[in-house]
Legacy VTK file of the C-alpha trace (Angstrom):
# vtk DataFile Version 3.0
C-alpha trace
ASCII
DATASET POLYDATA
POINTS 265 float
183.597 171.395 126.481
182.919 167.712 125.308
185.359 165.469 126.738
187.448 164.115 123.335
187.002 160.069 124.880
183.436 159.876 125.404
182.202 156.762 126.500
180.364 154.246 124.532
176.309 154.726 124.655
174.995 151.281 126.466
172.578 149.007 125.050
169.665 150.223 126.435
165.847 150.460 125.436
165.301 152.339 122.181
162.898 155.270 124.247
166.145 155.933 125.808
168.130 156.500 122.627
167.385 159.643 122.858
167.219 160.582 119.218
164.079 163.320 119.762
165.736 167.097 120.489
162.345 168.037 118.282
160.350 166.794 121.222
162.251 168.273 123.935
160.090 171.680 124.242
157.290 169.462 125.599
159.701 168.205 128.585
160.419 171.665 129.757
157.569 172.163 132.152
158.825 168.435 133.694
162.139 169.922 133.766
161.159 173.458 135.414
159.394 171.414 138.088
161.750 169.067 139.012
164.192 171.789 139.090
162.132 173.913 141.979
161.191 170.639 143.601
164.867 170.334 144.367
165.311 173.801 145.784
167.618 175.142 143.611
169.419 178.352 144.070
172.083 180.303 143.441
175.869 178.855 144.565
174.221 175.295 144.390
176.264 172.896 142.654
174.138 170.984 140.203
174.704 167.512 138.117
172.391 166.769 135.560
172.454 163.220 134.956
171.754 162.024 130.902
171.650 165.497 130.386
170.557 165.278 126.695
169.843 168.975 125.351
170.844 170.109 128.363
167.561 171.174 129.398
167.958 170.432 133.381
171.570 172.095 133.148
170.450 175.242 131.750
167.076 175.557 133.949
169.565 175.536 136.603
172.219 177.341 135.511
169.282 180.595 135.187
168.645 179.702 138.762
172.441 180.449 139.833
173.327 177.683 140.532
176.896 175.875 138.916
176.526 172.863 136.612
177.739 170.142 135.238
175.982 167.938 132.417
176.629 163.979 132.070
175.032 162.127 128.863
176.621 158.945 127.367
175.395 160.259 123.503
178.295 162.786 122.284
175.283 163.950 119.404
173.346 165.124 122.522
176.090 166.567 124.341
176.922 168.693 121.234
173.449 169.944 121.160
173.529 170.615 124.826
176.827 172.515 124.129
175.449 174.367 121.643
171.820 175.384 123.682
173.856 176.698 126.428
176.121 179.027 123.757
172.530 180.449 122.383
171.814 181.117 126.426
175.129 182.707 126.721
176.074 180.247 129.222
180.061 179.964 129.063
180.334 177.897 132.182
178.563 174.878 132.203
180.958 171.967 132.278
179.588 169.104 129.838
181.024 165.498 129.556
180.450 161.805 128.578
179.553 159.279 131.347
177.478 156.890 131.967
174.846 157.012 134.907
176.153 153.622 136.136
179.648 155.016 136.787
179.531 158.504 137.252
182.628 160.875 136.203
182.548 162.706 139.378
184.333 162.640 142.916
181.809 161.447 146.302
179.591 164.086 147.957
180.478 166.646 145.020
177.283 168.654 144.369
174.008 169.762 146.152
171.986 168.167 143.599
171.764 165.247 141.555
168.902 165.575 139.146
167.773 163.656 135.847
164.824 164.226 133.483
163.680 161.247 132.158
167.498 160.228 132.264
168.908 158.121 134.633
166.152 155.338 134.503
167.267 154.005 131.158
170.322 152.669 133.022
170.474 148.916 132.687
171.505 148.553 136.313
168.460 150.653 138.040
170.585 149.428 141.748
173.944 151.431 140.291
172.310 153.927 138.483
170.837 155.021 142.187
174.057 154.102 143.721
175.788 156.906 142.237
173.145 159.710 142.390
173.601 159.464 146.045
177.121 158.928 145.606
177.608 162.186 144.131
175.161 163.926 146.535
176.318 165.668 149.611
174.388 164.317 152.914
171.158 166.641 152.903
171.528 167.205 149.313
168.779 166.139 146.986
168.284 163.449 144.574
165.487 164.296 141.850
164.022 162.186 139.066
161.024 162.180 136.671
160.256 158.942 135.131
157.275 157.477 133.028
154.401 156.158 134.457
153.545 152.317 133.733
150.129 152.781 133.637
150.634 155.905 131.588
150.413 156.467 127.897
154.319 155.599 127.494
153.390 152.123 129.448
150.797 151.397 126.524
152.832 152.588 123.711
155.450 150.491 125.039
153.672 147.119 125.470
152.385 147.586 121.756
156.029 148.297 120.680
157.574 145.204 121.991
154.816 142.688 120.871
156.324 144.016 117.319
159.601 144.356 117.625
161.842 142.204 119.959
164.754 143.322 122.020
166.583 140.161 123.781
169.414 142.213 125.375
167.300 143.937 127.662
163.935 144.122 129.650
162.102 146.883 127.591
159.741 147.964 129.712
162.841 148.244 132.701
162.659 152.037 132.548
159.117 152.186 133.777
159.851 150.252 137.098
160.880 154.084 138.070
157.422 155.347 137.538
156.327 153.041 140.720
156.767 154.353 144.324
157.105 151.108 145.486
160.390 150.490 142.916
161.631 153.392 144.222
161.213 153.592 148.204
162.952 149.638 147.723
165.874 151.338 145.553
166.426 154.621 147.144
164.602 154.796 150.570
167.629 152.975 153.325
169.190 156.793 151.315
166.520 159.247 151.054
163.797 160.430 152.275
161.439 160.455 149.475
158.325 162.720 147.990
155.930 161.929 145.184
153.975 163.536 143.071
151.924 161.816 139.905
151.766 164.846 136.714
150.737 164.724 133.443
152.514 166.543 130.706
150.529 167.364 127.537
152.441 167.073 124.144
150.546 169.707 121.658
149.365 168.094 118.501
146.508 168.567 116.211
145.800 165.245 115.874
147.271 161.281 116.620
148.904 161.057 113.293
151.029 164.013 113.781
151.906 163.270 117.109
152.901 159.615 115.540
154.841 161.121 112.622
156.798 163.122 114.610
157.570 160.478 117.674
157.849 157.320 115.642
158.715 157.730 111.511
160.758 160.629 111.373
163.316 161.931 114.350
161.338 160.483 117.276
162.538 157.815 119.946
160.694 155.173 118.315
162.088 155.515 114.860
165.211 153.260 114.932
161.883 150.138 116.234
160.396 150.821 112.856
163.518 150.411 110.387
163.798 147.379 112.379
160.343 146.215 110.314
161.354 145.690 106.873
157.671 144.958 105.792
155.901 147.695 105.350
151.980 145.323 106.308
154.188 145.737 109.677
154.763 148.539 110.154
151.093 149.921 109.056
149.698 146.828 111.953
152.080 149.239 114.436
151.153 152.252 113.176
147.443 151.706 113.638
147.597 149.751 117.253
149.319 153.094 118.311
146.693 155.733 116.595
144.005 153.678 118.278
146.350 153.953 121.376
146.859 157.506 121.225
142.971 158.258 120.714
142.712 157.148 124.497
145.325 159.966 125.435
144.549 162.651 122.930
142.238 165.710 123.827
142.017 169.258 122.777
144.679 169.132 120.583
146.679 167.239 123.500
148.477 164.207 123.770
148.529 163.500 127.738
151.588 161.790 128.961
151.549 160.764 132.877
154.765 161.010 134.427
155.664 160.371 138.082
158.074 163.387 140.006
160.381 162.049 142.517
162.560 164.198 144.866
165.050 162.689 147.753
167.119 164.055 150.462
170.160 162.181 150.654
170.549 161.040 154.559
LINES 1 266
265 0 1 2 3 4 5 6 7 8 9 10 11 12 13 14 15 16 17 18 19 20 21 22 23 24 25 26 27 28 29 30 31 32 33 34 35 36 37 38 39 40 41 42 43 44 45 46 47 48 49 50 51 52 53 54 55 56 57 58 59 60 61 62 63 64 65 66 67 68 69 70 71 72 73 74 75 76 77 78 79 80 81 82 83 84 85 86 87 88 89 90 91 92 93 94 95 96 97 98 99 100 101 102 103 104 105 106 107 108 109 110 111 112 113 114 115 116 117 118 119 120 121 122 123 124 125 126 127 128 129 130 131 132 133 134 135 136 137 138 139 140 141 142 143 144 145 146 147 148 149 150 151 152 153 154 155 156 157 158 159 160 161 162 163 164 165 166 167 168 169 170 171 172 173 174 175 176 177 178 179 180 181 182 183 184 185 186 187 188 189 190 191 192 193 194 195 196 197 198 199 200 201 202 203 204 205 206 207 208 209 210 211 212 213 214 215 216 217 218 219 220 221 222 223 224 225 226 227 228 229 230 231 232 233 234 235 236 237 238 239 240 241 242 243 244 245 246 247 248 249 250 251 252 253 254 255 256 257 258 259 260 261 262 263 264
């Protein structure tokens, strides 16, 4: 169940607010692959870090394995909650934490993993901290993250040089879409594997894709109430679509994505 004292969501960039369970079908093949990069099996215990719709969790709970989801949004945990009830999944322990201090006991499970998650910590250096804090030795660590040179990398730059965000670095979450970032963070702990993928969002055109990710339920929606003028919002709106045309192919939006499992030493 939900924990009743959940604690506060952080102040964080506003593609990890996390406000898109619409747009959490085209994760899934991201989330079946970082689950069977990890080697999960059955008796495994399993934390799925910023769980969100629990997509990770339940992936791995049809593997066997035992799970526990972590997400600081209590909207997302309900939905989680309720995903695993529709799978019949009884057991699945969810709660609210934060990736920077997780609410679990050293060298707990056999896998730490996080799906486009744990990288919207503001602290990247805790955040990693306690993935391998939670991680038995020989355990893995697994991550996906969005690439910087990838479509999320472009949307973002055009984002920011509209709408301005002073508490934070917004384009932070993308330093975990760079090997380099993440030997320097996680290496002296694990040895690390790469692998660069695309996923492909299914849309028949740029505008849909747009009205779905940015003006109605998307991540980017809460950037655009922040521009009152609507001559704005249409300058946004159209140095994305001219964006997007880069990315978009038979009926595809192509979003490159970097896959990063660890075994904790």
């Amino acid at each position: 169940m939900v924990d009743g004292d959940v604690t506060p969501e952080p102040k964080t960039h506003i593609w990890s607010t996390r406000q898109y369970p619409s747009l959490a079908s085209n994760l899934l093949p991201a989330t079946a692959r970082l689950v069977s990069n990890a080697g999960v099996a059955a008796g495994d215990r399993v934390l799925d870090v910023g769980c969100g719709t629990g997509n990770v969790a339940l992936t791995a709970r049809r593997q066997g394995a035992s799970v526990m989801g972590v997400d600081a949004s209590p909207p997302m945990l309900s939905l989680a909650e309720k995903n695993a009830a529709l799978a019949e999944y009884d057991d699945i322990h969810w709660t609210g934490g934060d990736a920077e201090s997780l609410p679990v006991a050293d060298n707990q499970f056999d896998a730490a993993l996080s799906n486009f998650g744990h990288v919207f910590a503001p602290n990247a250096n805790k955040a990693a901290n306690e993935m391998c804090r939670v991680t038995r030795q020989g355990g893995q660590v697994g991550f996906t993250a969005w690439s910087p040179n990838g479509l999320v990398g472009a949307l973002t730059d055009i984002l920011t040089d509209h709408v301005t965000y002073p508490d934070h670095d917004p384009r932070g979450h993308l330093r975990w879409g760079t090997p380099d970032f993440v030997r320097e963070t996680l290496g002296g702990r694990c040895e690390l594997t790469f692998q660069r993928r695309v996923l492909r969002f299914r849309y028949v055109s740029p505008q849909h894709f747009w009205q779905e990710f940015a003006e109605e339920a998307g991540p980017l929606s809460p950037a655009l109430r922040r521009l009152d003028e609507p001559d704005a919002r249409e300058r946004l709106r159209k140095e994305a679509l001219d964006c997007l045309e880069e990315w978009f192919a038979d009926n595809t939006v192509r979003v490159e994505y970097l896959l990063v499992t660890g075994t904790v030493r």
